[in-house]
N, C-alpha and C positions, 0 to 999 in steps of 0.2 A: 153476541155483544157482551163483553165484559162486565163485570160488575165494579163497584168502586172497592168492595175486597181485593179481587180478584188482580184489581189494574196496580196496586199499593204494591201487591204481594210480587209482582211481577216488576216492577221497578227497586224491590228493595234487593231481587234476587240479582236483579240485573250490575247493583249498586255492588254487592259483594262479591260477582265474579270481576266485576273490573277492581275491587279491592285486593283479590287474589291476586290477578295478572300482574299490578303494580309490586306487591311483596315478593314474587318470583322474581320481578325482574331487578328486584335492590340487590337480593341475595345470589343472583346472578349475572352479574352485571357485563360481563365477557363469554356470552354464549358466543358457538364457534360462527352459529348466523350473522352475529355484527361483524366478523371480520372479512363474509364475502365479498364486501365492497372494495375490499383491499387489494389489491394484484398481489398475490404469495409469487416472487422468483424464484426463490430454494427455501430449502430447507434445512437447519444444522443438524445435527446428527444426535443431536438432543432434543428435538421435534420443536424446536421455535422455528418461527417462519421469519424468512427477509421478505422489506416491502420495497426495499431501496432511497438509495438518499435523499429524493426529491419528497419522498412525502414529509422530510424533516422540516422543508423549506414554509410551509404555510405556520409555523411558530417558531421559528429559528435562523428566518431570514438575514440576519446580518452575518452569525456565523457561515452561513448554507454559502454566501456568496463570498465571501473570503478562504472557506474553505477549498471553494470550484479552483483556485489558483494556485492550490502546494501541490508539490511534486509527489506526496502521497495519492492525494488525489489523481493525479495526472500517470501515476506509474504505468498504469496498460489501459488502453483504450482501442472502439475499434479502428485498424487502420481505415483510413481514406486520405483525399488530399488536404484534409487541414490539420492532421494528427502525422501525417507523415513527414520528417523534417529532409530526408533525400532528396535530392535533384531529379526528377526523370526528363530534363530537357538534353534535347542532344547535343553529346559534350561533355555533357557533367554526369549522366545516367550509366557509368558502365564502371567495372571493375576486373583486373587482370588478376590473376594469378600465377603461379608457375604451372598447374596442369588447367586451367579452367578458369572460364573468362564469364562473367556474367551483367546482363544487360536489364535495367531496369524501366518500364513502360510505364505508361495510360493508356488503357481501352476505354473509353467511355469515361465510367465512374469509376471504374476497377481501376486496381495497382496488381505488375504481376514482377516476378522475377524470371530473366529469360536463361537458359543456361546450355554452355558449351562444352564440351570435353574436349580439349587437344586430341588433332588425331583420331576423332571417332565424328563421322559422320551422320553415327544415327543421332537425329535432336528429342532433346528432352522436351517434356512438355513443360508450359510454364506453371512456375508456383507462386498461389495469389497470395499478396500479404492480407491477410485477416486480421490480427490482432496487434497492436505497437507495443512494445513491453519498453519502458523507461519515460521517463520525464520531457526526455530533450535538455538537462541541463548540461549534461556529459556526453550522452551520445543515446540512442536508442537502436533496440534488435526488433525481432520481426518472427510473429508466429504466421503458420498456415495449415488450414486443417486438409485433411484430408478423408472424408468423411469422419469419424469421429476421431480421429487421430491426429493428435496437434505435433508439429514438428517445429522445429527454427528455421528459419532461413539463413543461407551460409553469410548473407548481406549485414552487416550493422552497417547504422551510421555515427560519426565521430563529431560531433559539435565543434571543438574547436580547430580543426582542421576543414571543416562544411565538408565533409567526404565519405564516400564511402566504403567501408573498410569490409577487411575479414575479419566474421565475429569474433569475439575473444573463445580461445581455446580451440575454434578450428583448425586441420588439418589445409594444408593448400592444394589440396585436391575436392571434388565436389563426395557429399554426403551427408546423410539425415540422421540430425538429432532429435531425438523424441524430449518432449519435454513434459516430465512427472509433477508431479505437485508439492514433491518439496522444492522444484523451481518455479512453481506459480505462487505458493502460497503466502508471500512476500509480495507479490505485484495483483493478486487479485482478492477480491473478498471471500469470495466461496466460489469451489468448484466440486464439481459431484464423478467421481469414476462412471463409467462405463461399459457394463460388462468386464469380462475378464480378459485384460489384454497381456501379452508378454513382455511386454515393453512398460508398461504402467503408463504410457500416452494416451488413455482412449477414457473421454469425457463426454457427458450429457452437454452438447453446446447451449441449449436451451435454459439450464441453470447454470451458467457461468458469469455470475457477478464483478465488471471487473472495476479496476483502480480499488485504493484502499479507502473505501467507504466510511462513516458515518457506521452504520451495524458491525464497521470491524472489531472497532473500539468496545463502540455501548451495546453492543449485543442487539440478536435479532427482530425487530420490534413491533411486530406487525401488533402484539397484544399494546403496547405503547399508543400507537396511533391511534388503535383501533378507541382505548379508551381515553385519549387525550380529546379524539373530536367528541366523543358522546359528553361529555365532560368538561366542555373548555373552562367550565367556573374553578376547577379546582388548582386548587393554590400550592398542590404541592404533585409533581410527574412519578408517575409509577410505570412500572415494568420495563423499566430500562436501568442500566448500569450506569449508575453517577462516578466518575474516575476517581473525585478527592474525598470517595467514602472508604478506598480500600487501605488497605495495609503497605505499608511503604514495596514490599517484595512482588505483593499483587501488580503494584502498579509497574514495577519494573521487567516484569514477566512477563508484561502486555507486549512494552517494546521489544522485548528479549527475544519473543519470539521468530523476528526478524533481524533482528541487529547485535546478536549473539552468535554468529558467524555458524558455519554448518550445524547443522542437529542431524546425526548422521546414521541413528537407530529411532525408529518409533515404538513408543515402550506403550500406545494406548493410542485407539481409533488410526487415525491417518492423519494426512498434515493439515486437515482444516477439523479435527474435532476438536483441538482447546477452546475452550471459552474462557472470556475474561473474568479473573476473579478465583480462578485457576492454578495450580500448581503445576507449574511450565514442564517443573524435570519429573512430574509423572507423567507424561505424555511422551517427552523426548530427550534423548541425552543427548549433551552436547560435546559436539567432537574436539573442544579447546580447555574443555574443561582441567586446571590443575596445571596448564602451562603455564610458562611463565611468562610475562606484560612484552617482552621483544619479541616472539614470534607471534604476538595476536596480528591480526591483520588490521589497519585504521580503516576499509572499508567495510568488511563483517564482522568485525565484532569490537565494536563502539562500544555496547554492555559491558564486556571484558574489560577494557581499558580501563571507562570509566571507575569501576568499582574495586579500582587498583590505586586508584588517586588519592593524594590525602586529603583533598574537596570534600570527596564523600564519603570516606573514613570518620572524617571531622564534623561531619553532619547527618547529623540520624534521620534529617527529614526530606535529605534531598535526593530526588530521584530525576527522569528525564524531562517533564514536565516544570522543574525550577527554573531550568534556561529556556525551552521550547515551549511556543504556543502550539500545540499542532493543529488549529484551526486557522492560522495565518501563514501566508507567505513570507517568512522573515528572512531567505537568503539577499546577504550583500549590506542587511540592516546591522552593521555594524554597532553602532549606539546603543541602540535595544541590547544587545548582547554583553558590554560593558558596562550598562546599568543593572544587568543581571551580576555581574559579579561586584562590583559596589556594592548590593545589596548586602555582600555578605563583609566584604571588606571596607568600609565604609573611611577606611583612613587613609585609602588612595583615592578619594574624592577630590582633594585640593591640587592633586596633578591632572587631572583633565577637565577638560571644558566640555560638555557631551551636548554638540549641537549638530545641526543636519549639515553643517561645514567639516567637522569633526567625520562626517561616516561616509565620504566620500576622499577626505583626503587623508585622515590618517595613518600610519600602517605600521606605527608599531607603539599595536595598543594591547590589550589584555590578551584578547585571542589571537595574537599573530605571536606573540610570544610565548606563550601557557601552553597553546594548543596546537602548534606548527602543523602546516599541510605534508604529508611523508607520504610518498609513493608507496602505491598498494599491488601488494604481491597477488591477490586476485583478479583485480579489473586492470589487465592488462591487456595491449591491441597493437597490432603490426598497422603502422600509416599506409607501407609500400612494400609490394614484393620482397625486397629486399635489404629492406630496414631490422634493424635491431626491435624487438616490440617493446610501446612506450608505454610507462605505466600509468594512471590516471590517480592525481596528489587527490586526496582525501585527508579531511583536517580532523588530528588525531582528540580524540575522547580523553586520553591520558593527561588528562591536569599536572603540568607540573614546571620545574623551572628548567630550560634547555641550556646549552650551549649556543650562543649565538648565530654558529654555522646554522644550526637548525632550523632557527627561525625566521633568518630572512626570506622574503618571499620575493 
């Protein structure tokens, strides 16, 4: 039996280890223990962890569901029947070519691609579409792994035609493009190599994070989450990347690194080591670099145009984010767009009336004129065996005053 010494002395000890426990834990407030709860997907190559976009959603809810609907988001996803915009009904499911004919199914749940060679009876086997790479605003291609080896399918589809085409840059005979990750790393978040392949095709499928995420931008956030729930009182988010803290070049890097048309040497890690906040051309050089604004391309390299314009010459603070929400869906939102440039011009105000009447019938308004759609020398697609192949208009970055031919649409 205790004494009332005894019992004091034991309660005050008791009082000071739980005083201990609490000062460990202020001063450590992100042990790696809090973040178990979190599902790590990958990992960057800078040892931060992705948790994936949905943990953004329980404080960022209005963004989170506005975001679910851009074509960033939507770039690659896995294939199945409501991500795939091809026909597999009989009729609409098949494609000719001059050596090779190919037939598009449903097994069950699965999507496969069936395929022919003129003239050779042995049949191939089929290949399953696994992953969607594009939007569907233009058209969408088609990966298929084969154990860890992700390849294309010779199949795209073409939106405004509803068809299915030969992907762009195929051959019209059947065979396999491997696809590296300076071609993923524009349509997915992170992808991690695997083992040493000769081809550069061969991925961890289990950490491939796809469409462009939420941790693309703000970095990978598991320590984020982790301390935002332990912490919902506080008033100000830590360990994530705020975009309109950085420096105008930072921020233009972000986008660059996609929309700066090939980067055709890697000078540092691979093509998913930049992080944001980053100095782009210590990573990668770009293969447009020093050319001149008529052979940039209007679909890869927007950056280039852009900062060829006297928009952005003329403004020290504008970057891609002055015109774009990249949190919203704004193709077609024509208004939006022309009160983005009132903004700056503010004395062409008294010629337009900017109402939801206005962005469905007008058509020649700021960006139909300033920024004309011009056929792109890279995203081009044969419709038919024996077509000419058509290019797909992309509306140019290049701010500036046309010739009229130019800019009727």
């Amino acid at each position: 039996m205790w004494n009332r010494k005894q019992l004091v002395s034991w309660i005050l000890g008791l009082a000071g280890l739980g005083l201990g426990v609490l000062v460990f834990n202020c001063k450590n407030a992100n042990k790696e223990s809090d973040y178990l709860s979190l599902p790590i997907l990958a990992t960057h190559a800078n040892g931060e962890h992705y948790v994936g976009s949905k943990t953004c959603m329980g404080c960022h809810a209005d963004i989170y569901d506005s975001y679910l609907e851009t074509a960033h988001y939507n770039t690659s996803s896995v294939a199945d029947t409501s991500t795939v915009k091809g026909s597999f009904m009989v009729g609409a499911n098949s494609l000719d070519l001059a050596d090779v004919s190919f037939t598009m199914t449903q097994e069950g749940d699965s999507l496969f691609q069936y395929i022919k060679i003129r003239n050779r009876s042995i049949a191939l086997p089929p290949t399953p579409f696994d992953v969607v790479v594009g939007s569907g605003v233009r058209g969408q291609s088609y990966l298929s792994w084969e154990e860890n080896d992700l390849y294309q399918l010779q199949v795209s589809y073409h939106s405004q035609s509803d068809n299915w085409v030969n992907s762009p840059g195929y051959p019209s005979y059947h065979t396999k493009r491997p696809i590296r990750s300076a071609c993923l790393k524009c349509h997915v978040t992170h992808a991690e190599k695997k083992g040493e392949s000769v081809m550069g095709n061969s991925f961890d499928r289990s950490k491939m994070i796809l469409g462009i995420s939420c941790e693309k931008c703000h970095g990978p956030s598991l320590k984020h989450v982790a301390y935002q729930q332990k912490h919902p009182e506080a008033g100000e988010s830590k360990f994530v990347i705020k975009i309109d803290t950085l420096l105008r070049q930072q921020r233009l890097d972000l986008c660059a690194q996609c929309h700066s048309g090939p980067r055709d040497v890697q000078l540092k890690g691979d093509a998913f080591s930049y992080f944001t906040g980053e100095d782009l051309n210590q990573h990668s050089r770009n293969i447009d670099s020093g050319k001149p604004q008529e052979t940039l391309d209007v679909h890869g390299n927007q950056y280039g145009l852009l900062i060829q314009s006297e928009c952005f010459k003329e403004t020290p603070t504008m970057d891609c984010n002055t015109c774009h929400n990249p949190h919203k869906k704004e193709r077609g939102d024509i208004a939006s767009f022309i009160l983005k440039c009132i903004a700056c011009h503010g004395e062409m105000k008294k010629h337009y009336s900017v109402d939801a009447k206005l962005s469905t019938e007008m058509q020649d308004n700021c960006i139909s004129c300033h920024m004309p759609s011009k056929p792109s020398k890279a995203m081009m697609v044969q419709l038919t065996p024996d077509s000419v192949e058509t290019s797909f208009k992309i509306r140019s970055h290049l701010i500036g005053i046309y010739a009229e031919s130019l800019w009727k649409e």
